[in-house]
C-alpha positions in Angstrom: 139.7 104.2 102.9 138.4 104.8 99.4 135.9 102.0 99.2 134.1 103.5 102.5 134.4 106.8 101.1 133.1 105.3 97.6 130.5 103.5 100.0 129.1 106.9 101.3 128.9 108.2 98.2 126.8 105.5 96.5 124.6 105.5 99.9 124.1 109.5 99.6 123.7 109.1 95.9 120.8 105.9 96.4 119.2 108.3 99.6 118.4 111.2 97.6 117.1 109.0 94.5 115.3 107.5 96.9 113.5 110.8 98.4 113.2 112.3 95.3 110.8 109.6 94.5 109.2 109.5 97.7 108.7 113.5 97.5 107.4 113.2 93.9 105.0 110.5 94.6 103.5 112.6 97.4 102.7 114.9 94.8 100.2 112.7 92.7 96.8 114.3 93.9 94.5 111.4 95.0 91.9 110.3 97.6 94.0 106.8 97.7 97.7 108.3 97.8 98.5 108.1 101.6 102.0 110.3 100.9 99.8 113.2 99.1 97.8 113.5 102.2 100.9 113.4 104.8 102.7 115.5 102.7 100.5 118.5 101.5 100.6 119.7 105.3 104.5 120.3 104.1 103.5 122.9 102.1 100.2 124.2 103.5 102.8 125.9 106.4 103.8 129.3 106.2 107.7 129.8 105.6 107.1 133.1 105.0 107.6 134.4 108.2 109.9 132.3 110.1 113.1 133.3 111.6 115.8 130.3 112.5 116.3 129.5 116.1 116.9 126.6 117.9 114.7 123.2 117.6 112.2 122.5 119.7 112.8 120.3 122.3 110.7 117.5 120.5 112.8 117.9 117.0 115.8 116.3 119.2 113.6 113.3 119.3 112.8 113.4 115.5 109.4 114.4 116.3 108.4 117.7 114.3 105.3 119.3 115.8 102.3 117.5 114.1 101.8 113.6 113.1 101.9 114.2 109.3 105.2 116.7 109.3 107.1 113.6 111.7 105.8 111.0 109.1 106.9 113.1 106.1 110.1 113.3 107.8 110.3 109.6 108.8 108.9 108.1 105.5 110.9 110.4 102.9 114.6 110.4 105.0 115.0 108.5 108.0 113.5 105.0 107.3 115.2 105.0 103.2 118.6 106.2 105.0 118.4 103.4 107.9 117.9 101.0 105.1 120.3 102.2 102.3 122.6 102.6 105.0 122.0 98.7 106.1 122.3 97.3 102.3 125.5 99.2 101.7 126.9 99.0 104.6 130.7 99.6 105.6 131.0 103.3 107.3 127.9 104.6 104.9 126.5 104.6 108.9 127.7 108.2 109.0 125.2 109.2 107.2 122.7 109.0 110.1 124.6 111.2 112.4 125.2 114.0 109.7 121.7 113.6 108.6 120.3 114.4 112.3 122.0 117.4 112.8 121.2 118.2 109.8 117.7 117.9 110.2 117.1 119.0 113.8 119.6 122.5 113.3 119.7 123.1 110.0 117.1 122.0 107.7 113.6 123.9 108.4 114.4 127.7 108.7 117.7 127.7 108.4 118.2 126.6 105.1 115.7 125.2 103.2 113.3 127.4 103.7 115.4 130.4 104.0 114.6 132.9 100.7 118.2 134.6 101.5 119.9 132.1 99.9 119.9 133.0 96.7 122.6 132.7 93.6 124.8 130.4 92.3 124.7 128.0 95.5 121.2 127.0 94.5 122.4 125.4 91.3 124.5 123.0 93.7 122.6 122.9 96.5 118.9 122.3 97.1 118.3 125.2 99.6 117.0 128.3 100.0 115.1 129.7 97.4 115.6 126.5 94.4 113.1 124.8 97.7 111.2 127.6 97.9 110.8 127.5 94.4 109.4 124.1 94.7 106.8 125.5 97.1 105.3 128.0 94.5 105.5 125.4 91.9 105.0 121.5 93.3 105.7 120.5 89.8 109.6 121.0 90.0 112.3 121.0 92.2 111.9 117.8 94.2 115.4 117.0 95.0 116.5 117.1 98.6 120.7 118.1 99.5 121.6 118.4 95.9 119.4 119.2 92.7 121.1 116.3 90.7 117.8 113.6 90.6 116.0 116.6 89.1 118.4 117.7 86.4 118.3 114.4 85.2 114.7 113.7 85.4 114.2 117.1 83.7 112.0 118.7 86.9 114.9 121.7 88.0 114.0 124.9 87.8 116.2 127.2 88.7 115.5 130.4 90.9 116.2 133.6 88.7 118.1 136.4 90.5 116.7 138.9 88.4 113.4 137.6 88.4 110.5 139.3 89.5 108.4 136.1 90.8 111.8 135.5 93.0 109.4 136.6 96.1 106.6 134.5 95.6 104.1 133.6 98.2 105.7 130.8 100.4 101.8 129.2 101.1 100.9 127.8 98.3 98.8 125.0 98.7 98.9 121.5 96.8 95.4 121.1 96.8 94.7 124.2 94.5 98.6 124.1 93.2 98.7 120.6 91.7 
């Protein structure tokens, strides 16, 4: 029981390395970098405005509205988990499942990009505004579930309560951004 449970840890742990190098790759501006281009239509949509409701019927199916928002989806989580999943092996397979409904119920509106989560969750948990954060400054804040991959590689930046840029605009673009 504890080697699984040690199994699904190291998996999670490998995943989010993984994405967290996937997402900051996707932010080195270039003609030639394919993830830049898939990606920047991430953070050209407007957040802003959005209210949580339930998925459309094509997020069931992993498909996410547009061509480049599945493929950010697809190339940053779902093919790395499939794979870490496969090399680790064991019952690291559960993963998937809790990754889907997290994705398809939780992770757009509801959390993510929610700017009411504020506080001390945000130092534990990559959600609400910490993302948000990431949105008005692509440089930091990459990490995806938990912050960890950017405290260590020195990109967190973490939301301010106080602050008085804590309602920045949700829109910014990478191509004038990076």
């Amino acid at each position: 029981m504890f080697i699984e449970f040690t199994k699904c840890i190291l998996a999670f742990l490998i995943w989010t390395l993984i994405a967290y190098c996937i997402h900051r790759a996707a932010h080195i501006r270039s003609k030639a970098n394919l993830l830049w281009y898939i990606h920047k239509a991430h953070h050209q949509k407007d957040y802003k405005n959005q209210r949580p409701s339930w998925p459309q019927w094509y997020e069931y199916f992993f498909c996410f509205g547009t061509t480049r928002r599945t493929l950010d989806i697809w190339i940053v989580f779902v093919i790395p988990l499939i794979v870490v999943t496969t090399v680790v092996g064991g019952k690291s397979w559960t993963l998937l499942p809790l990754y889907y409904l997290y994705e398809v119920f939780l992770a757009d509106t509801v959390v993510e990009h929610n700017p009411k989560i504020t506080g001390a969750i945000t130092r534990f948990l990559s959600i609400g505004q910490y993302h948000l954060k990431h949105h008005a400054k692509p440089r930091v804040n990459y990490s995806f579930f938990i912050p960890l991959w950017d405290y260590v590689f020195g990109t967190c930046d973490i939301p301010q309560e106080n602050s008085p840029r804590r309602n920045v605009t949700l829109t910014a673009s990478m191509g004038t951004s990076l």
